[in-house]
C-alpha positions as CSV (number, residue, x, y, z in Angstrom):
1,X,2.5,-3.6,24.0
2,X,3.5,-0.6,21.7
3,X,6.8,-2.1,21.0
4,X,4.9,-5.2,19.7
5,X,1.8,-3.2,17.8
6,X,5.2,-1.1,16.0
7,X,7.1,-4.5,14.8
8,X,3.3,-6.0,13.9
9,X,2.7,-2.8,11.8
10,X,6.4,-2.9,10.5
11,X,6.2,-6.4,9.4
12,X,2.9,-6.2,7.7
13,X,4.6,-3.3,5.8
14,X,8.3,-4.2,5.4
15,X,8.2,-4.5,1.3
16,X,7.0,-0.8,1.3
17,X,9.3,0.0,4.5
18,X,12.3,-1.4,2.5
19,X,12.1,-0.2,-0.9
20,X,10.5,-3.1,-2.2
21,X,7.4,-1.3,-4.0
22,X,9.0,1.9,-4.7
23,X,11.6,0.0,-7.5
24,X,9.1,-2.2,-8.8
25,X,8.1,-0.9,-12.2
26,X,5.5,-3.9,-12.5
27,X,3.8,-2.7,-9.2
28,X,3.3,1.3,-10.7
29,X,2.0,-0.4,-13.7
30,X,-0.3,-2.5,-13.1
31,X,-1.4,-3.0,-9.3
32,X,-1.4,1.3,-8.2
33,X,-3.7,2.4,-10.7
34,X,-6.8,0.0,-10.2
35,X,-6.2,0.7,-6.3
36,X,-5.7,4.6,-7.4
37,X,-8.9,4.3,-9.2
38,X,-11.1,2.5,-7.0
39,X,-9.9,4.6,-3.8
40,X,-11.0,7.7,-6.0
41,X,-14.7,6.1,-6.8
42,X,-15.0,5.8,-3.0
43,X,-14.1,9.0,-2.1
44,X,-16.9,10.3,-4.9
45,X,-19.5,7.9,-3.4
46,X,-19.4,6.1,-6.5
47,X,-19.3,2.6,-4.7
């Protein structure tokens, strides 16, 4: 059962887990800061 929850987790997070997001310039510019900002606004109760 933990064997299967660990490859479930993996595969849901293999592009991260890889490198995928870490080289992709595109990604850092244009999809992390709206998530950047809104996890911020929910953190201040803003949402």
């Amino acid at each position: 059962m933990a064997l299967l929850l660990v490859l479930v987790v993996a595969g849901a997070n293999a592009r991260v887990l890889f490198g995928g997001t870490w080289d992709d310039v595109r990604y850092h510019a244009t999809i992390a800061p709206p998530r950047l900002a809104a996890a911020q606004s929910m953190q201040a109760g803003s949402l």
